[in-house]
N, C-alpha and C positions, 0 to 999 in steps of 0.2 A: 017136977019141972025144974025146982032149981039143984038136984042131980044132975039133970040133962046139960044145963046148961054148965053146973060146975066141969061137967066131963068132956063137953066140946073145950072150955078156956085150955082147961090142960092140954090134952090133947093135942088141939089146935096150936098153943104155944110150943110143943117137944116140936112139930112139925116145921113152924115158923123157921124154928133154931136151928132142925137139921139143915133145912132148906139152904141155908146161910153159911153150915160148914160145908158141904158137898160141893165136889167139882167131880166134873167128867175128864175132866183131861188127862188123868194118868190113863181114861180105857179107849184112849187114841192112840196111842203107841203105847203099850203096856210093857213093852220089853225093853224102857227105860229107867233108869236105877232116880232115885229122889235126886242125889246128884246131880248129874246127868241133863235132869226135868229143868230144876232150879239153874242150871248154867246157860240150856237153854232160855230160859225164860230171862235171865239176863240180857244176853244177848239180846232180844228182842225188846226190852224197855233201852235200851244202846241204840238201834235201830229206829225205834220211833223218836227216841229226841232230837236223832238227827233230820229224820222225815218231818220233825213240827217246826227245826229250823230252816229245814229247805225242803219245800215238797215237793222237789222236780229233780231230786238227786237217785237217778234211777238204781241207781247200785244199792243205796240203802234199801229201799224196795225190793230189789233180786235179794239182795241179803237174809231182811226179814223175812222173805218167802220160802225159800230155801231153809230158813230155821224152822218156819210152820211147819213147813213138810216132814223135817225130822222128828216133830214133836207129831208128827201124824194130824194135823189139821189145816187140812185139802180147801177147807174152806175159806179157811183165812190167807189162804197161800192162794191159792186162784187172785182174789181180790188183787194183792199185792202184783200179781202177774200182769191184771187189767192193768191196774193203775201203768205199769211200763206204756203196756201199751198205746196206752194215750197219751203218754208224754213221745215217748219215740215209735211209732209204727215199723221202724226196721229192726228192731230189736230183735234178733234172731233165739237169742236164748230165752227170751220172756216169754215169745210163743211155744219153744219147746217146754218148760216149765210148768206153765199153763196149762200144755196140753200133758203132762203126767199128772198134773191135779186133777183136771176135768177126768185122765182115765182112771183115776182110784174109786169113782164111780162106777165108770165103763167106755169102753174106747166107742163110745161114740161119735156123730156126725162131728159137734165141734169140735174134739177132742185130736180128731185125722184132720180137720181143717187148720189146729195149730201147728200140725206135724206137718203138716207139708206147706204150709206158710214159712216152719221153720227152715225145712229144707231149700227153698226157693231164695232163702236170703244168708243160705251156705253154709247150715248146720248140717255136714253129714248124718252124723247121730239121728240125726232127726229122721232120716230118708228111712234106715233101716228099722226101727217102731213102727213108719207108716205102712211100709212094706209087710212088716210082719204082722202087722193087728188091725188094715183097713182096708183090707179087699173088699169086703163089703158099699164101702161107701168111696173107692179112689175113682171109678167112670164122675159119678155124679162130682167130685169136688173138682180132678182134674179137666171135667169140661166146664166148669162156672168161672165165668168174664167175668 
């Protein structure tokens, strides 16, 4: 028994430690260099201090997102896109953005909902994505009041 138990403390502890050095974030965009990572991620502590002093300064938000995205984290980039959102609802590029994050999942129903929201408030760019990736879902969006 107290083998057992000497062999979990171990164990358990190498576990602990690795647990603590590990990041996934280089296997989100892997075909960035450490450089690269680290300038990004610069950027992005740049971007939140300006976002803790002003959190309605939507450009730092586009910013930061737009950095997510290069570093390959769709997730934290969406957010950054909402948050536009709610601060300005016309924001034409926050719904296009948004809607590439949402499709690195898959051009889904939201996904053609931010594309053509984008389009509607005169992002071209935005027409020709919806064109090309939401035929599936343009009857139902283009008829919803």
């Amino acid at each position: 028994m107290k083998y057992i138990l000497l062999l979990f403390i171990t164990f358990g502890s190498i576990f602990i430690y690795s647990q603590e050095k590990f990041s996934v974030e280089p296997y989100f965009n892997p075909k960035l260099t450490v450089q690269e990572r680290d300038s990004l991620n610069q950027r992005i502590k740049q971007y939140s201090t300006i976002i803790a002093s002003d959190s309605l300064n939507v450009m730092a938000y586009i910013e930061r997102g737009c950095t997510y995205i290069k570093l390959g984290m769709h997730h934290k980039a969406y957010n950054d896109f909402s948050k536009v959102i709610i601060i300005d609802s016309t924001h034409a590029i926050a719904y296009y953005n948004r809607a590439i994050s949402r499709s690195k999942f898959s051009y889904n129903y939201d996904a053609c909902s931010d594309l053509y929201k984008a389009y509607l408030l005169g992002l071209n760019e935005a027409h020709t994505l919806y064109l090309q990736h939401c035929s599936y879902y343009r009857q139902q969006i283009e008829n919803k009041k």
